[in-house]
C-alpha positions in Angstrom: 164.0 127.7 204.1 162.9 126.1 207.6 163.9 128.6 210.7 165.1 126.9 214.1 165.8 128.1 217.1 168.7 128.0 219.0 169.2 126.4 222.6 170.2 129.8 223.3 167.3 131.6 222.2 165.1 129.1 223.5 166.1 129.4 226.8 166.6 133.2 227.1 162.5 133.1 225.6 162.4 131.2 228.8 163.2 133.3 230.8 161.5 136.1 229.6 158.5 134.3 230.9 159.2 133.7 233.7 160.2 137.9 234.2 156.8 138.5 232.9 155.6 136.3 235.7 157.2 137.5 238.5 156.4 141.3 237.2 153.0 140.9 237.0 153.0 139.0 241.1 155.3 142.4 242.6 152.7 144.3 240.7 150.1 143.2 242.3 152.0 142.3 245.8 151.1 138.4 245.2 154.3 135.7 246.3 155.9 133.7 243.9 157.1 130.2 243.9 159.7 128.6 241.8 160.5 124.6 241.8 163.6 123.1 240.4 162.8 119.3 239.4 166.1 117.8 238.9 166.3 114.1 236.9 168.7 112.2 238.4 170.4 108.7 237.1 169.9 110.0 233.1 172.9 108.9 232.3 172.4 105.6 233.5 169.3 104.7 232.3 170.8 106.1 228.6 172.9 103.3 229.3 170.0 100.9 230.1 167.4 101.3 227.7 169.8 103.8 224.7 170.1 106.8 224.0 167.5 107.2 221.8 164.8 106.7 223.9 165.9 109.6 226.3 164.7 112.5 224.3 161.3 110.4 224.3 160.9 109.9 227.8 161.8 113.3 228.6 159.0 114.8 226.2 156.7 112.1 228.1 157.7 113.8 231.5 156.9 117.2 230.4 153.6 116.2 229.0 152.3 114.6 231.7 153.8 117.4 234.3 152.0 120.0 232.2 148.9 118.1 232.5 149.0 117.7 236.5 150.0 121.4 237.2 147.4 124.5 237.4 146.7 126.9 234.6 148.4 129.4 235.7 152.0 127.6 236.2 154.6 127.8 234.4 156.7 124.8 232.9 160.0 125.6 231.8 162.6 123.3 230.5 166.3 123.5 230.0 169.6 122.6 227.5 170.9 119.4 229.3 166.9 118.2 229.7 167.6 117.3 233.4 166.4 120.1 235.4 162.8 121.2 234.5 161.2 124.7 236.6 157.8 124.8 237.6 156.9 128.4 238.9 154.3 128.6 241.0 152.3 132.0 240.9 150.9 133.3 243.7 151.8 130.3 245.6 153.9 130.7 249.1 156.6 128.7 250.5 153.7 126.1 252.5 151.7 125.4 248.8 154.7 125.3 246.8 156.1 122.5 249.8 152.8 120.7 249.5 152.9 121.2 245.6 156.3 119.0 245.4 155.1 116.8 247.9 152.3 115.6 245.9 154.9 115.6 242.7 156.4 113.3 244.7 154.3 111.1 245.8 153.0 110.8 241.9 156.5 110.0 240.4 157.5 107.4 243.3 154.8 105.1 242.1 154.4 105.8 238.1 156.0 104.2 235.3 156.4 105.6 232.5 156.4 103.2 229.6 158.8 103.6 226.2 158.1 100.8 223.7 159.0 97.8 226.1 161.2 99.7 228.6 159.3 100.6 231.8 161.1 103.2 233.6 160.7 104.9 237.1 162.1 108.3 237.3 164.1 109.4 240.3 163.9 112.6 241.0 164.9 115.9 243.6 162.6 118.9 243.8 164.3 122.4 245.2 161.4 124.4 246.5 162.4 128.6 246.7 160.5 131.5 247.2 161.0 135.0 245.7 161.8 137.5 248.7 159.9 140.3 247.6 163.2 142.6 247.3 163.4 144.3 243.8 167.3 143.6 243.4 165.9 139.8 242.7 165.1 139.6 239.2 164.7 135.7 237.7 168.1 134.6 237.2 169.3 135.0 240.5 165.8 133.3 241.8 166.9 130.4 238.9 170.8 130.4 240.3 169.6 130.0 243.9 167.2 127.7 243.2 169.7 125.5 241.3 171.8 125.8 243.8 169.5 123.6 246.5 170.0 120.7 244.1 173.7 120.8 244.6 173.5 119.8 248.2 174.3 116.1 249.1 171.7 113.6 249.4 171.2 113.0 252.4 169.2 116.2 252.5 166.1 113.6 250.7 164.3 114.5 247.8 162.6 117.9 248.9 164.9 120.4 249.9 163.5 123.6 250.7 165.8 126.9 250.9 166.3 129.0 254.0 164.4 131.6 252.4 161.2 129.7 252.1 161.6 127.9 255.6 161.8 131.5 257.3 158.0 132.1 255.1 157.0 129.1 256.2 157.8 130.0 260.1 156.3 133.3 259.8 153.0 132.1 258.3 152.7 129.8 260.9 153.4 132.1 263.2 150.6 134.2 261.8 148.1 131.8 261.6 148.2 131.2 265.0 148.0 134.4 266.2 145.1 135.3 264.6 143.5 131.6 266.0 144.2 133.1 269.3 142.9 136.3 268.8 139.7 134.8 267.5 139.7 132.8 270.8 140.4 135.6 273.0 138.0 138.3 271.5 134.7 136.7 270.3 132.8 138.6 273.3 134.1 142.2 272.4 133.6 141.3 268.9 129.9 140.0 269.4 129.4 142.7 271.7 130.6 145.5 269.0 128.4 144.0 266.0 125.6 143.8 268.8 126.2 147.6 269.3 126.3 148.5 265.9 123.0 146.2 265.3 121.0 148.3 267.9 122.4 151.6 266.1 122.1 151.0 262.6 119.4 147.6 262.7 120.6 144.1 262.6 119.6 143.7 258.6 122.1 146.8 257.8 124.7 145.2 259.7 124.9 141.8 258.6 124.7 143.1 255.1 128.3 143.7 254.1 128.7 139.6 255.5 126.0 138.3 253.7 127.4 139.9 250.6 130.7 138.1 250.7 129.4 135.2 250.6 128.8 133.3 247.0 125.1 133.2 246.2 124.2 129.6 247.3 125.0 130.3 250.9 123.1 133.6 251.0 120.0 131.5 249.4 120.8 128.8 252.4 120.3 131.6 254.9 117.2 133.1 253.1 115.9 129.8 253.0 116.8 128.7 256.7 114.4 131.6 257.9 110.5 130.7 258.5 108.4 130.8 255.5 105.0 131.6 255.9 102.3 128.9 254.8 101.2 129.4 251.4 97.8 131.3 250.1 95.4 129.7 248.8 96.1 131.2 245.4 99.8 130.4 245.7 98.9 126.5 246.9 96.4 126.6 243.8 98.6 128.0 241.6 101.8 125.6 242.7 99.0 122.9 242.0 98.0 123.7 238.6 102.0 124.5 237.4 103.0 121.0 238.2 102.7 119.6 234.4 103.8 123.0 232.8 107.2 122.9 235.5 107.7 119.2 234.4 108.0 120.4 230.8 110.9 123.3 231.8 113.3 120.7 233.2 115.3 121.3 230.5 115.5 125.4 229.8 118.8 127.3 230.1 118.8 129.9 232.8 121.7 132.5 231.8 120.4 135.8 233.7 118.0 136.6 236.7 117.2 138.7 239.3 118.2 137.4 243.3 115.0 138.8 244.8 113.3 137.8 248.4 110.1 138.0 249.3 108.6 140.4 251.5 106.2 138.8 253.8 104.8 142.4 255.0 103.6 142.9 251.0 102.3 139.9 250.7 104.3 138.0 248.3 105.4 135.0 248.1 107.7 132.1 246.2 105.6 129.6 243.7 108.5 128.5 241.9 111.9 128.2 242.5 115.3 127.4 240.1 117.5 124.6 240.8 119.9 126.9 242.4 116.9 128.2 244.9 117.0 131.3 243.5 113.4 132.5 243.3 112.1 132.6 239.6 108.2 133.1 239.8 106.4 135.6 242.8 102.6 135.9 243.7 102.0 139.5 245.8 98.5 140.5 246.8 98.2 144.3 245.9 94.6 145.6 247.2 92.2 143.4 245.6 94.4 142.2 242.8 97.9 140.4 242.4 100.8 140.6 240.8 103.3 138.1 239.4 107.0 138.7 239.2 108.9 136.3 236.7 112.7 137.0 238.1 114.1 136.4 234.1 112.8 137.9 231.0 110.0 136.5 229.1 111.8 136.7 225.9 115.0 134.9 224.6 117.3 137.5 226.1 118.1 135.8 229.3 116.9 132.3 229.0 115.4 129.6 226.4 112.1 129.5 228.4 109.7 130.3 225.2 111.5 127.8 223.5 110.7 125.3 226.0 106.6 123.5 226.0 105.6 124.0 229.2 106.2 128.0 228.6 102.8 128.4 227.2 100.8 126.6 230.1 102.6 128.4 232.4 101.9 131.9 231.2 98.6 130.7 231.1 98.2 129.7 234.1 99.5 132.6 236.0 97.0 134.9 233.8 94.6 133.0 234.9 95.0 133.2 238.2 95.9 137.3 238.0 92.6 137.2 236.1 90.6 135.7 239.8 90.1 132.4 238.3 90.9 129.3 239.5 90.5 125.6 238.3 91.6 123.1 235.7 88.4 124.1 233.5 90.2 127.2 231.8 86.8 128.7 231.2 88.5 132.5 230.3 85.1 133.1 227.9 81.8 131.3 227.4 80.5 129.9 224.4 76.8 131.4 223.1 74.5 129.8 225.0 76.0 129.7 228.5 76.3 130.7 232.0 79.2 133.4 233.4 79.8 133.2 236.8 80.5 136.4 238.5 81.8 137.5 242.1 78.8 140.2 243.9 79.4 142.8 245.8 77.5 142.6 249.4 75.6 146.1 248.5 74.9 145.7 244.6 71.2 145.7 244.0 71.6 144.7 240.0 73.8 143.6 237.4 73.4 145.4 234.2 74.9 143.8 231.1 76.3 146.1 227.9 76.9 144.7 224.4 80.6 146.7 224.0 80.5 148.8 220.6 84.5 149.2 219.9 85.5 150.5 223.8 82.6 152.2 224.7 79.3 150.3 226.2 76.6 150.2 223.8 73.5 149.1 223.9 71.7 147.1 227.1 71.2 143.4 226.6 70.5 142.5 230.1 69.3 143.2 233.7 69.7 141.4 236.9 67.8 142.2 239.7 69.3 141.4 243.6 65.7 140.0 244.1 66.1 137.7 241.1 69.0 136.2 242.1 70.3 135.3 245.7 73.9 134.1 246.6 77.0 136.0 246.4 77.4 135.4 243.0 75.7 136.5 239.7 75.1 134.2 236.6 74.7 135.6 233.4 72.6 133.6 230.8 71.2 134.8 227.2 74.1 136.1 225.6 73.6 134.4 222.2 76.0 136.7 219.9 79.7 135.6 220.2 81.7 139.4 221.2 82.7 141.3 224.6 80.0 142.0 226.9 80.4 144.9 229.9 79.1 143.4 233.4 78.0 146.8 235.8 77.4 146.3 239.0 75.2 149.2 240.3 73.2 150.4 244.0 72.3 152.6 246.2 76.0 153.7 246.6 76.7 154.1 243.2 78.4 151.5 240.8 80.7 149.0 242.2 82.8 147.1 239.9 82.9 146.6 235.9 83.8 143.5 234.5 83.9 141.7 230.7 82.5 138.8 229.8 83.6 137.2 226.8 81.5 135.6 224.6 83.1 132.9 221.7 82.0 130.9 219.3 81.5 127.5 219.9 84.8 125.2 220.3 83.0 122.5 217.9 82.9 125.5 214.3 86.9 124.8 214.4 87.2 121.6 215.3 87.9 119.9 211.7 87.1 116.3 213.8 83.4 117.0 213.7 83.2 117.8 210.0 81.7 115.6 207.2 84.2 113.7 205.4 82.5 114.5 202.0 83.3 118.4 202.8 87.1 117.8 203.0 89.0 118.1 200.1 91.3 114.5 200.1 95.0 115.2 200.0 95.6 113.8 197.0 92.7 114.8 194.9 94.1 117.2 192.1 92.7 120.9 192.1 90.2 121.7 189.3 92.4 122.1 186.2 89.9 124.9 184.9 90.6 126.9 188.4 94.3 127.2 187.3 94.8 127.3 183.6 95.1 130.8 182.0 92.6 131.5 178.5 94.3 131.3 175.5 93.0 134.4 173.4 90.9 133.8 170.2 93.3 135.3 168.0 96.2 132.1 168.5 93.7 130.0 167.0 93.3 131.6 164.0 97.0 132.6 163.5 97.9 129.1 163.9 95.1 128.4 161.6 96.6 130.5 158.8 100.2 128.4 159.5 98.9 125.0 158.4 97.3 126.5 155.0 100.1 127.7 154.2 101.7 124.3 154.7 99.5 122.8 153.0 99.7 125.1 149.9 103.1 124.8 149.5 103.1 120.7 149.6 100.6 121.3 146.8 102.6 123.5 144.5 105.8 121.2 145.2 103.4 117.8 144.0 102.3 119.5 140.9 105.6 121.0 140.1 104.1 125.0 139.0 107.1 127.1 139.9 106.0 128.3 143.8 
């Protein structure tokens, strides 16, 4: 059994659309538009090109008016196929004039093509506006809008009601009032926000503005102001991240904090998104720094540590929140070598402490400030790989403790600098003994008992004694 719906139903279904519509735009005090397309000469281009290609034209209309129109509006068509509704949410009398303008303008110079028939619709467009009174429901707003299309011709091919000319007049009317208000009272308005500025401070004030605005402008603003010049850590750092940024071109930012520096705490932007947003700070806090990645590090809000430049970044900003600087990378030494450490202008030794766990254990070395000149230290004899505790000690007291890391040499892991003869070759098979399982003694034997008995009976059956 195949259901079809009436014209009837169809059209009241319309209609119930359109109510739902115009509820939801008195709801929420929005106007509403309604546009009354009529097609005129139908009968005589049924007569031109047969009837049969009218219902396909028709669907061709509606499909390409469906696709030109804006989310939000409504297409609606009728019984007699010649008078299709376009309502026009939230759209006054001027947009909904300028709206079948543009419809127009579009069907004056297309053709729309039906096998070898080329056809150019003509076409009148009533324009109406619902009055905001809640007597109007849609079929009067339908009625009087059909009732435009009834007027002679000479009225062209927009004709706009009464109703929406009076809208138009009034917005026009309002609209230029408030130009000339703006004109008259920029000084008392200036002078008020001035006011308010000296009461309150200029940043409080603008505030509420600069949060209207869509995030790119206020970025424009924070950017128009005077940036200091960069540290020589941030310069440094900016240096070093150019390869590791190169390799993030293409990671996904979905969340992150809008943050701006605070030149009186020191910090400042090293990297940037491609909105302008800030994504990586560098503030100097006492004798340290600290970083501030605006996303998370993990997958939550971005596929940064999916991306290859993640790692060298991470390490690079370590390394510079760690007071080291440089390509070299040198975090640790290797047995044998030479740690380079900052000296305090008072320290009057350096006393070295082989760590055992967390605590300092035993003394491995002493620096005297007599040994050694300069404003650095360098450390030398620490032959066992492990963590090393670097005191620096005077007549003050002790003034800083720092690690030194000590690793085994780069070369014991490199598989490069081994013999090739102590490689096991790919496709050499494992030892056969290394994986196969002993067989116990006692298969042997009862397999051994099997074949006698086998051979027994192929005895007994040759010589034919009764088995």
């Amino acid at each position: 059994m195949t259901a079809v719906t009436s014209p009837q139903r169809a059209e009241s279904h319309s209609q119930h659309v359109l109510q739902q519509a115009l509820s939801f735009c008195r709801r929420h005090k929005q106007p509403f538009a309604l546009l009354a397309i009529d097609l005129q000469e139908l009968k005589t281009l049924q007569a031109e090109i047969g009837e049969h290609y009218i219902a396909p034209l028709f669907a061709q209309f509606c499909q390409q008016l469906n696709n030109r129109k804006r989310c939000e509006d409504i297409l609606v068509t009728t019984r007699s196929n010649q008078v299709v509704f376009l309502a026009l949410p939230g759209t006054h009398a001027d947009g909904a004039d300028i709206a079948a303008g543009r419809l127009l303008d579009w069907l004056n110079q297309h053709e729309f093509r039906i096998d070898e028939f080329r056809v150019t619709l003509n076409v009148r467009i009533a324009v109406h506006v619902h009055s905001g009174a809640d007597n109007e429901g849609t079929g009067r707003l339908v009625n009087d809008t059909l009732k435009l299309l009834r007027q002679p011709a000479e009225r062209g091919q927009r004709i706009l009601s009464p109703q929406a000319q009076r809208q138009q007049s009034q917005q026009a009317q309002a609209q230029e009032d408030t130009q000339q208000n703006e004109a008259n009272q920029p000084q008392a308005l200036s002078d008020a926000l001035l006011a308010q500025a000296r009461k309150d401070g200029l940043l409080n004030t603008l505030t509420p503005f600069i949060n209207a605005l869509d995030e790119s402008a206020r970025l424009e603003l924070v950017d128009a102001a005077e940036e200091p010049a960069p540290t020589r850590q941030v310069a440094a750092l900016r240096a070093r991240l150019v390869d590791a940024v190169a390799a993030l071109s293409g990671a996904r930012i979905r969340h992150h904090l809008l943050v701006r520096p605070d030149a009186s705490m020191g910090s400042q932007v090293v990297l940037r998104f491609a909105s302008g947003a800030p994504a990586l700070l560098l503030s100097t806090r006492g004798r340290g720094m600290v970083a501030l990645l605006t996303t998370a590090i993990d997958r939550d809000w971005s596929d940064l540590p999916l991306q290859p430049g993640y790692l060298p970044l991470l390490q690079e900003v370590a390394a510079t929140l760690a007071g080291r600087s440089g390509k070299s990378r040198q975090a640790a030494i290797e047995p044998g070598g030479v740690a380079v450490l900052a000296r305090h202008k008072e320290a009057e030794r350096l006393v070295v402490h082989r760590t055992a766990g967390e605590r300092p254990g035993a003394r491995v070395r002493e620096i005297g400030g007599a040994e050694q000149g300069g404003r650095a230290w360098q450390v030398d004899g620490l032959l066992e790989p492990g963590r090393y505790i670097a005191r620096e000690e005077g007549k003050g007291g002790r003034w800083s403790e720092r690690s030194i890391l000590v690793v085994p040499p780069a070369v014991e892991s490199d598989l490069t600098q081994l013999a090739e003869r102590t490689l096991l070759p790919p496709d050499e098979p494992m030892a056969a003994a290394a994986t196969r399982p002993k067989v116990p003694g006692w298969s042997f034997a009862l397999v051994g008992l099997l074949l006698l008995l086998l051979v027994e009976g192929g005895i007994l059956m040759r010589s034919g004694a009764p088995a």
